[in-house]
Residue, then its C-alpha position, 0 to 999 in steps of 0.5 A: x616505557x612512557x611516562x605518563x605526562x609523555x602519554x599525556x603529550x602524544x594524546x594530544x599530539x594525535x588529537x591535534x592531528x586528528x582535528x579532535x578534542x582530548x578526552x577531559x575525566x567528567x569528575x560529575x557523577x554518572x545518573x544513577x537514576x533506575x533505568x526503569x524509572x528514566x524509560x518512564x519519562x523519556x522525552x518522546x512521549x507528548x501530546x499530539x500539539x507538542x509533537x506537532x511544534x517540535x517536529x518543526x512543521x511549518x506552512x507548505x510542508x509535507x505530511x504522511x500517513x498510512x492506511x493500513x486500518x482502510x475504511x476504520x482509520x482516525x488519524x488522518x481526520x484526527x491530526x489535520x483537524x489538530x493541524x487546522x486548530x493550530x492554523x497550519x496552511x498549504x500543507x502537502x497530504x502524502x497518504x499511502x491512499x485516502x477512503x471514504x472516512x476521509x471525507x472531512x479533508x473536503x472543509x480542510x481543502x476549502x480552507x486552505x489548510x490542504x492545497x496538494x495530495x499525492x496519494x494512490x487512491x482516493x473514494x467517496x465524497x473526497x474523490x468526487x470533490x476533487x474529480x470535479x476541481x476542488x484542489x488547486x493543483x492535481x492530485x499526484x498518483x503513484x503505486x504502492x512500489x512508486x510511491x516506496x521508491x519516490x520517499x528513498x529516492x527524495x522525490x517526495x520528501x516528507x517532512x513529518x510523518x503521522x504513524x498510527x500503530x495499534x501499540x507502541x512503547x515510550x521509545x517509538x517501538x511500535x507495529x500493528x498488534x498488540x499482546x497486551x490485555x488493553x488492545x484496541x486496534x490491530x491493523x497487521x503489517x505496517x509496510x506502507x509506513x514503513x518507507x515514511x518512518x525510514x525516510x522522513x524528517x521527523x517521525x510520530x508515532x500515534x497509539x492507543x496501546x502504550x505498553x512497556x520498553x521494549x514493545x517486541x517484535x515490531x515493526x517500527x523501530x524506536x531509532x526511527x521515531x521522534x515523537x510518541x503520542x498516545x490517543x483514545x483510538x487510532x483505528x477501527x479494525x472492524x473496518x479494514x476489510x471494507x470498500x474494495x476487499x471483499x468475499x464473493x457470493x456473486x454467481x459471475x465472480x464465482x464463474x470468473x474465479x473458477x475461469x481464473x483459476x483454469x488458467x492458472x492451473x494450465x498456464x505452465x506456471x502452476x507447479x511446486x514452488x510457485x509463487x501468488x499474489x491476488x488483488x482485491x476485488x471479489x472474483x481474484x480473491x475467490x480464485x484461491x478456494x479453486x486453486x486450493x482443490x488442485x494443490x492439494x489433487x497434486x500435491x503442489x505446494x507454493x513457496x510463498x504468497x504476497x501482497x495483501x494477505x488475506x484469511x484465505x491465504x492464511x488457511x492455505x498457509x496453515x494448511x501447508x499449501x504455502x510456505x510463506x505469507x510476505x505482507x506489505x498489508x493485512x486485508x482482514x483481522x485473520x491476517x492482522x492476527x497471523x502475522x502476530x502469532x506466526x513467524x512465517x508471516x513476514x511484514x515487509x515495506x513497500x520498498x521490499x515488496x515492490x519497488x522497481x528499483x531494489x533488486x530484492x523487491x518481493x515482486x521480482x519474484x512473483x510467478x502468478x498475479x490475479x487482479x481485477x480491472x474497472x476498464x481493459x481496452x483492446x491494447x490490454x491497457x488497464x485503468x483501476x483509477x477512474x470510473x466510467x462517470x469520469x469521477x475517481x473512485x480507486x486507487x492504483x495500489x500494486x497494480x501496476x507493480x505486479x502486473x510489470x514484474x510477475x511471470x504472469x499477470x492475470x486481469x479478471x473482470x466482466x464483459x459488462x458491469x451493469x450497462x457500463x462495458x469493462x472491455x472498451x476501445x481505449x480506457x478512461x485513464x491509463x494505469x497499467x500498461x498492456x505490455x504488462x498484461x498477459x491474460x484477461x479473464x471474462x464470462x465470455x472467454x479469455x483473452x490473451x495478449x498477442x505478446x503471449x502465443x505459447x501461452x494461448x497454446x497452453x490455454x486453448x489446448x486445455x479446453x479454455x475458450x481463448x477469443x481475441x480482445x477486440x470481439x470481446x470489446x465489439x460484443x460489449x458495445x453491441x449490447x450496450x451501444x457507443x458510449x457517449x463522450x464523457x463531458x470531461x472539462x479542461x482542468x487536470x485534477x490528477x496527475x498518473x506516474x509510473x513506478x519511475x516516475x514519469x508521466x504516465x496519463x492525466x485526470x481531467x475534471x469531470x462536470 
């Protein structure tokens, strides 16, 4: 047997090898601090402007944030008018979408402190500034899945990320709700965040909630997290169901919706174990109370529901109707709750919900999709981006992610809105492709792309009324005449990607 002292020498021969040091006895104490008592202190926990400094942010970097509370977010306004106090310039703004609570970023643009953004949306007074020129350099559009795949792949590198969670502990657990008796906020999923929290350089977390280690389950986890600040307010949920998101009580979206819900009930697709996403507009969402009254006639059950998850999918869910609700984003308070109490409900980030280059990716298992539209064109390219004024006013989101991957892409809009044509000659700006669209749903009938025979077989031996694309457009500018050319200017104020990254259109600048 080796003697100790030859122990000691073939240690430090392997070391040696090794290229590592040898283990010397500490002969300090170990802290024998209560652990409880250390927590309390960790060094995480700072105020807005330390973490700012000790991120490391410097002039021209990139910063994030989420949307997650829409309409009632305090964050964005909140942290760059810290940012500006500090006497930060050039920075590049990476929101996952911007809304019209934004509206103070318009002083910060003018004075310099913002001079890129790259985002999925933009509304209000900010979307009309920056429609006509107000940012040097154009806005950078991506989709929710783009934007995923952008932050993994390092082709947008975020540099501090701005995270507004309705609680969080000492450590940086947090997620979008809270059991604690002094919430103020719940936003639900955090899935737009989360790709930021797992990629970038240092990570903020901003909470009106401080509860105790360890805050569980959550949706961002403390390894993630550099720095935790606790605010008055990060959000108002009241809000979050504003702008886009609404219930229906419009008689046309009412009729849309039962024509949407037709076709899905006849399109081959409706069977037991489907699977659903609706997007936001009033008529897509209203298709689900028509598609609820067939379910339950045959007794068909779906195996889960995607996207954003509202309290109609929460009631077909607690029905029994669909197994699973997979949120990358909850679009009212009944879907914060849910997901809170209800271990079905599944929040997911925007990789696992639609990224194009993760083969896991929930959209790659969706069967139906219904989505609204400001324009269709007789191609069945769709624009959700640029209003017939020229002047930005929505936002890509998973449009373009959903129509590509499911079975079926269903896009629901009127003929008209107003004197304004939704089915047009070509669209203002190219969002999703018409290779991606199967159907397009409208008062006067529905129009399904030639790509597609059997399923207008399917469609008009059911009774629908299936027309061609092109009389719809030739009916729409019959009533309304030739739309006069939009005085588009020579600036391009954004720049559309698609879900790889290439160039898919351009934004000029509107008068």
């Amino acid at each position: 047997m080796n003697t100790f002292a030859e122990r000691k020498a073939l240690i430090a021969q392997v070391a040696k090898d090794m290229g590592r040091e040898v283990y010397e006895e500490n002969a300090g104490r170990k802290d024998t601090t209560p652990r409880t008592d250390l927590q309390q202190n960790k060094t995480k926990l700072c105020t807005l402007e330390e973490a700012i400094r000790r991120s490391g942010l410097k002039d021209g970097m990139t910063i994030s944030f989420h949307h997650h509370f829409r309409g009632g977010d305090k964050v964005v306004n909140m942290v760059v008018g810290k940012l500006a106090e500090m006497g930060f310039k050039d920075l590049h703004l990476a929101a996952s979408s911007l809304q019209d609570v934004h509206e103070p970023l318009i002083e910060h643009i003018k004075n310099g402190v913002i001079t890129r953004i790259s985002t999925s949306g933009l509304r209000g007074e900010l979307a009309k500034e920056i429609s006509r020129g107000l940012l040097k350099e154009p806005v950078v559009f991506r989709s929710h899945g783009g934007r995923g795949s952008a932050i993994a792949k390092g082709d947008l590198h975020i540099d501090v990320a701005f995270i507004g969670a309705s609680s969080s502990d000492y450590s940086g657990n947090a997620c979008g709700y809270s059991r604690s008796p002094n919430a103020k906020s719940i936003s639900g999923s955090l899935g737009y965040a989360k790709p930021d929290a797992q990629y970038a350089d240092k990570v903020v977390i901003l909470t009106d909630d401080l509860v105790p280690y360890p805050n569980t389950p959550n949706a961002i986890s403390e390894h993630n997290v550099d720095f935790v600040v606790e605010v008055d307010s990060v959000g108002d949920s009241s809000k979050i169901s504003s702008g886009a998101i609404r219930d229906t009580k419009n008689p046309r979206d009412i009729l849309l919706a039962k024509e949407a819900a037709k076709v899905i009930i006849n399109s081959g697709y409706f069977r037991n174990g489907f699977s659903i996403q609706t997007g936001s507009g009033g008529a897509s969402l209203a298709a689900v109370k028509y598609i609820r009254e067939e379910m339950i006639r045959r007794d068909i059950k779906a195996s889960f529901a995607l996207g954003g998850i509202t309290a109609h999918m929460v009631k077909l869910h607690e029905e029994g109707l669909i197994e699973r609700l997979i949120d990358v984003q909850s679009f009212d308070k009944v879907a914060a709750e849910s997901i809170m109490r209800d271990p079905m409900h599944k929040g997911v980030s925007a990789n696992e919900y639609a990224s194009a280059d993760e083969a896991g990716s929930a959209t790659h298992f969706l069967d139906i999709v219904i989505l609204s539209a400001l324009e269709v064109d007789v191609n069945f390219n769709v624009n959700v981006l640029v209003g017939s004024d020229g002047v930005i006013r929505g936002a890509v989101g998973g449009h373009p992610d959903t129509a590509a991957d499911s079975a079926l892409s269903i896009i629901v809009c009127p003929l008209l809105r107003g004197r304004i044509p939704c089915i047009v000659d070509e669209v203002t700006t190219l969002i999703t492709p018409g290779s991606s669209v199967d159907v397009v749903v409208t008062e006067y009938g529905v129009a399904v792309n030639p790509h597609r025979p059997e399923l207008a077989e399917r469609l008009s031996a059911a009774g629908l009324k299936v027309v061609d694309i092109r009389d719809l457009a030739a009916r729409a500018k019959k009533v309304i005449g030739e739309p006069a050319p939009l005085p588009f200017g020579d600036k391009v104020v954004g720049v559309v990607l698609d879900r790889q990254g290439r160039v898919l259109d351009v934004i000029k600048n509107i008068g």
